[in-house]
Structure formats: C-alpha cells, structure tokens
N, C-alpha and C positions, 0 to 999 in steps of 0.2 A: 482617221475615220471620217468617212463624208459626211455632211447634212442629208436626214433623212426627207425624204419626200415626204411633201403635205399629204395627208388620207382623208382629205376633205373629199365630197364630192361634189362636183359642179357639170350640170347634165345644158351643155350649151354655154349660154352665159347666167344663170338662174344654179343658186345654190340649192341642196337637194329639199331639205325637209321645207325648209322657210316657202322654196319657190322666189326666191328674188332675186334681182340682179343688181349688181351696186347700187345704180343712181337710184335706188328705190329703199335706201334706207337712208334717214337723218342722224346725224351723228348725238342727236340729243332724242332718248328712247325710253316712253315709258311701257313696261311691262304688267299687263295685267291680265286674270286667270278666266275670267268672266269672257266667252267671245259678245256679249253683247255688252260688255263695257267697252271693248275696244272702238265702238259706233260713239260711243256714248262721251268717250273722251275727243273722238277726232269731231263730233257735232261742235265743238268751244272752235276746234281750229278756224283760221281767215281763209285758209284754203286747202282742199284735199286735192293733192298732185298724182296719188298712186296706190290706187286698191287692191290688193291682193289676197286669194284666200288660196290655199292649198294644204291638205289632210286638215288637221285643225288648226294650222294657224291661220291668224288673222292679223294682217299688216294694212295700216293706213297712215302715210308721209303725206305731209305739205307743210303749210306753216302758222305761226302761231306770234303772233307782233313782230314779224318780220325775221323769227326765229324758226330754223330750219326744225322739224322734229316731227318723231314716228312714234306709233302707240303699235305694239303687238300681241295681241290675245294669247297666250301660251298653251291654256289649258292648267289642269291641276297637275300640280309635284313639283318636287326637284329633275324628275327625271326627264319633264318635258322640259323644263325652262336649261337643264344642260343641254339638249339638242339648239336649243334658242339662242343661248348665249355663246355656244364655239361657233354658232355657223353666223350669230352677228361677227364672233369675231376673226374668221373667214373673209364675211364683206367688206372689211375695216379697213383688214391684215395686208391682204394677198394680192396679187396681181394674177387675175384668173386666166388671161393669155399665156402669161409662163409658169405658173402656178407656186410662185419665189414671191418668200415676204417681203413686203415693203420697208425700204427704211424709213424710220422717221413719221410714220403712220399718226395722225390728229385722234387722241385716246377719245374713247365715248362717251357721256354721262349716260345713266340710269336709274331711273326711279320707276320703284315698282307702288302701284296702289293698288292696295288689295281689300281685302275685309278680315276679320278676324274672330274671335272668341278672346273672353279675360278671362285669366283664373286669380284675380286679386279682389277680393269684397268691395276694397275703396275704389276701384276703379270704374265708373260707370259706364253705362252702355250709350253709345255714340259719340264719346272721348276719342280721340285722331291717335295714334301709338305710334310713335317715329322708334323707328330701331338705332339704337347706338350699336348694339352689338347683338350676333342670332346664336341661337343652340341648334346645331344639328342634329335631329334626333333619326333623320335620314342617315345613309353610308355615301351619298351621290358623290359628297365634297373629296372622300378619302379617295377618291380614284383618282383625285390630283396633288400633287406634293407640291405643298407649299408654307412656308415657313408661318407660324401665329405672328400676328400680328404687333401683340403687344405683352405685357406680362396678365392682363385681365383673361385675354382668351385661353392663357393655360389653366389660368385659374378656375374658372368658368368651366370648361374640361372635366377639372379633376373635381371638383364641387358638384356638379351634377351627375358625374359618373358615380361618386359617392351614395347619392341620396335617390338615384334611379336603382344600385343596387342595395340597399339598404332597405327600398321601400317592395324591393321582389321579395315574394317569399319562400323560403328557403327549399319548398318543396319542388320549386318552378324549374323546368328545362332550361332553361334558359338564362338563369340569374348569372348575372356578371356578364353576360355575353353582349347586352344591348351600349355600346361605347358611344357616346356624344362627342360632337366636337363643332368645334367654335369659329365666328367669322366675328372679323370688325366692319359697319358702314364708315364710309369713306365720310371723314369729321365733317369738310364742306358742304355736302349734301345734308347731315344731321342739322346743321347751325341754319340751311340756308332753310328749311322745314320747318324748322322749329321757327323762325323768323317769319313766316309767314302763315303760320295757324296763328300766333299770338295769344289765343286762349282756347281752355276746353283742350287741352292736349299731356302726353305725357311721352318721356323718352327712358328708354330703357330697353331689356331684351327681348327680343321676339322667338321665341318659339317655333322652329319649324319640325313638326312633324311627317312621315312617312306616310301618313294613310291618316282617314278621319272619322275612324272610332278607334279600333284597339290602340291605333298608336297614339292616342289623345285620351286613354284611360274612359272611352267609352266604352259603355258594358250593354252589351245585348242577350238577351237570356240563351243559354243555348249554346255560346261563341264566348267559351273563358276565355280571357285575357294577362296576358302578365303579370302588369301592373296596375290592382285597382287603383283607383284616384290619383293617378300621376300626374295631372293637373295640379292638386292640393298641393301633393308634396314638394313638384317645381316651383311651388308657391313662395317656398320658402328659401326657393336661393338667392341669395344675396352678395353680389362681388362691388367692390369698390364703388357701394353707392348703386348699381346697377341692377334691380330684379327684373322676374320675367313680369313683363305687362300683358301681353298676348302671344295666341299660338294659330298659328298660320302654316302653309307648308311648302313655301319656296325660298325665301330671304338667306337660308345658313348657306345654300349654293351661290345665289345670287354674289353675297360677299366675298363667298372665300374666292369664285372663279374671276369676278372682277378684281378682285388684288392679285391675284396672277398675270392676268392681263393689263394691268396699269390703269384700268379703268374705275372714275368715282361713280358709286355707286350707295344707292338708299332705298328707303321703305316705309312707305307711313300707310297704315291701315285703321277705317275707323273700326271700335271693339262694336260689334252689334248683337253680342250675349254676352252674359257676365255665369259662367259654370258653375261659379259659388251659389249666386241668391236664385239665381233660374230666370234671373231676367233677361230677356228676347225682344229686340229690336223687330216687328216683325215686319212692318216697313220700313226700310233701311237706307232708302234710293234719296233721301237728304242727307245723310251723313257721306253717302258715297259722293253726292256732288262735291259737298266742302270740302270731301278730301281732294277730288279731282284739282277744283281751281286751287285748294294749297299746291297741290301737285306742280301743276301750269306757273303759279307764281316762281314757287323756288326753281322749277327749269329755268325758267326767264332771267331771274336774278343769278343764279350759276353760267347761263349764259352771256348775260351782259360784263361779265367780271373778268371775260376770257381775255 
C-alpha cells in the first residue's frame, strides 16, 4: 500500500489558514489567544522580519538576542490552535514543491502564554501556572491517536473521568458521556519555566476547557448546565503530586499534538481570578508581561542548549 498524499493545503507557496510561507515561520513559537498580545510579545523582539495577518491569525517572526522566533495569535479553543499547529507542522514538515515530507526535519519548541482562572483557594491571583500536565475537557485531542504519555496521564484520565461523572447528576442527559483525556508538557520546557519565573509561581495541571461558561461550570440563569461547580470538584484531583492549578482552553491539544509530532512544547499562564474566593485581577497587563519575559527567557535558555 502506498503513502498517502498530504491533504494539507497550500494555495501558492502560503499555507492555507496561517497565510505563510516557510521562511516566515521561526522554528522557536510562542502561541497566544489574545491577537493583541501577539504585538505585545513581538514589541520585546530586536527585530520584526515578517508580519502576517490572515482570517484571525496573527503571525510576527524576527528575532529575539540573536534567536530566531515567531509569536502567533490563534484565537480561542483547541479547535483553532489544531488548525495552527498541523499547518506549523506542514511549514516544518513538507517540502511544498513536491508536497513529500522531509527527512530529518529540525523539531519546533512552543510555548504557549496565555491567562487563565484558579479553582484552588491557596492559589492567588497573578501567581504564573506552568503546566506539567493538561486535562482535556475538549474531544479536539481524540481525533489523533496517540499513545499517553506516561502512567500519570492514564491516571489523570481515569480520576477525573471518575469525579466529572460522579459530580453529574443522575438525572443529566448526558452523564458519563463527557470523557477527558490527558496530555503531558514536554519536562524541558516545564524546568526551563520554572527556572525562569524563580518565584510567585506554581506547577501542576492546567485545565483545558471546550467553551467558557458551561464547560467551566459557569452557570447563567436560563442556560442549565451539566455540571454545577465543576471547577470545585476538579479541585480535588490529585495524581502523583499533581493538581489542577488553572483552567484555560488550549494546552490539552497543544501537548498531546506536539508529542505526536516530536515537538517540545509548554505553557505557563498567569491565574488572574481565583473561582473560589471571586477574586479578579482586573488589571492584568502586569502579570501578562512577567509571563511574557518568563516566556522570552526560557525560549532563550532552550534555545541556547540546542
């Protein structure tokens, strides 16, 4: 049986959704959901080589102490940042003249900075949350097979599969139907994060949710929801050392699809609400800087290690 054809599209030499043509991406990429963070991070750059905006994405490459590297606005979900991340890794991959993968392709880093919500009381509001590992509370990750990671992510799995339906009630359409599943960040990006907040930070799992009320156990009068307080009750999963710290809604695809693709890949988001006490960061644009230059740092130091 043959190799199948790529089903990428590439209209010219410009990938479809991104809009880009290779030399317009850096092989070290941070991802973020905000398009006006994506200004916001390439303002630190030494130099912008390559501005691109097309439907909502927002790509800006140049460099950054002599380090090649791009920042890409995604937009919100899992289901944008999958368009994002197979057609990065299209740009990587492929050779768009013959449209035959490359051998031997130089793998990507990524860090995603994002912002987030806590559902843990001790956790305060503008603390940095580095992901070791995410909960998919999305289905995005399931359309690709790929092996867990480690024995944590099963576990992780079957624990919060547990205590999401345990916490439905019985009357609910839907109970047992809602299945989570599990991503690990890539350890050298955790360490190399972690090493560069130095304080005022916490590592643990990030929470991605599908949507940002009902699938975050927000309740609006009018519009029932599954699962009241499923924040709380996520509260209480605990795997090897590991709880949820915050919930976000891209990181569980980000992992799973970068360990597919060989690619190291992380996430650190400052918390700027805490769900418990109802405390609201309501200017936030300082904690998002310090994530930014942690961000910048630990690309730099994964980059210099290469």
């Amino acid at each position: 049986m043959g190799v199948k054809e790529s089903e990428l599209i590439i209209i010219g030499n410009k990938i479809y959704h991104l809009g880009l043509s290779q030399e317009q991406l850096a092989k070290n990429i941070f991802v973020v959901g905000d398009p006006a963070r994506a200004d916001i991070v390439a303002s630190k750059f030494d130099t912008i080589d390559h501005k691109v905006e097309h439907r909502e994405f927002i790509t800006r490459t140049g460099t950054y102490k002599q380090m090649p590297v791009s920042v890409i606005a995604t937009g919100i979900g899992t289901d944008n940042n999958e368009i994002t991340l197979v057609e990065m890794f299209g740009l990587n991959e492929f050779n768009f003249s013959s449209r035959e993968r490359k051998e031997n392709a130089e793998p990507l880093t990524i860090i995603r900075l994002g912002t987030s919500g806590g559902p843990q009381r001790n956790i305060f509001v503008g603390t940095l949350a580095i992901a070791s590992y995410a909960l998919g509370l999305d289905n995005t990750g399931m359309f690709y097979e790929y092996p867990a990671a480690d024995s944590t992510v099963l576990t992780i799995e079957r624990e919060a599969y547990r205590i999401i339906t345990d916490a439905t009630p019985d009357t609910a359409r839907f109970k047992g139907k809602i299945i989570p599943y599990a991503s690990k960040a890539s350890s050298e990006v955790v360490d190399a994060l972690v090493k560069s907040a130095e304080r005022d930070y916490v590592v643990g799992i990030t929470a991605s949710a599908s949507g940002f009320f009902g699938p975050q156990g927000r309740e609006i009068p009018g519009l029932p929801i599954t699962i009241p307080r499923l924040q709380e009750h996520l509260a209480t999963l605990l795997v090897d050392n590991n709880r949820v710290v915050n919930f976000e809604m891209e990181s569980s695809l980000l992992f799973h699809l970068a360990g597919l693709m060989g690619y190291r890949a992380g996430t650190i988001c400052p918390i700027i609400a805490n769900r418990q006490t109802g405390e609201f960061l309501a200017d936030y644009s300082g904690a998002v800087e310090r994530c930014i230059k942690v961000g910048l740092d630990a690309m730099l130091d994964l980059y210099n290690k290469r």
